[in-house]
N, C-alpha and C positions, 0 to 999 in steps of 0.2 A: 220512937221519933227518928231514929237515924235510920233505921230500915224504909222507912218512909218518904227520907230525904234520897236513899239510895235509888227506889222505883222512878222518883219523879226526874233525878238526873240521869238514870241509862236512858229513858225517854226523851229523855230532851235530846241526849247524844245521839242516839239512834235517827231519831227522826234530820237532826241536823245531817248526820252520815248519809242520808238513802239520797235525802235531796243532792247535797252535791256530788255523790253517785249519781243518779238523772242528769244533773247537770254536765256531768263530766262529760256522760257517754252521749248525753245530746252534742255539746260543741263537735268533739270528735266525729262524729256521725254528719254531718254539717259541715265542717272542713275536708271529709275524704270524699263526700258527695263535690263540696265545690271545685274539689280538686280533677275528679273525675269527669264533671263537666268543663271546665277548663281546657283538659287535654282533647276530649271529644271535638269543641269546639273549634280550637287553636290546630288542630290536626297532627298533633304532635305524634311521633312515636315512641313507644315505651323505653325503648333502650337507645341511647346517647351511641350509634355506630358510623 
């Protein structure tokens, strides 16, 4: 029984980990895109001289 309980909660954990893994690297991915369109947009230049 307790081996049983073990399988079904690395599973749960796991699967809870991957998503907000994806999730993480979506936002991120997301904010350096908007970021980079921003600059594009705005016309900015990289370095503050």
């Amino acid at each position: 029984m307790d081996y049983q309980d073990f399988l079904n909660t690395v599973h749960r954990d796991l699967s809870l980990g991957f998503t907000f893994l994806f999730f993480s690297v979506t936002s991120t991915m997301l904010t350096f895109t908007a970021t980079i369109l921003l600059l594009v947009h705005l016309q900015k230049k990289w370095t503050a001289t």
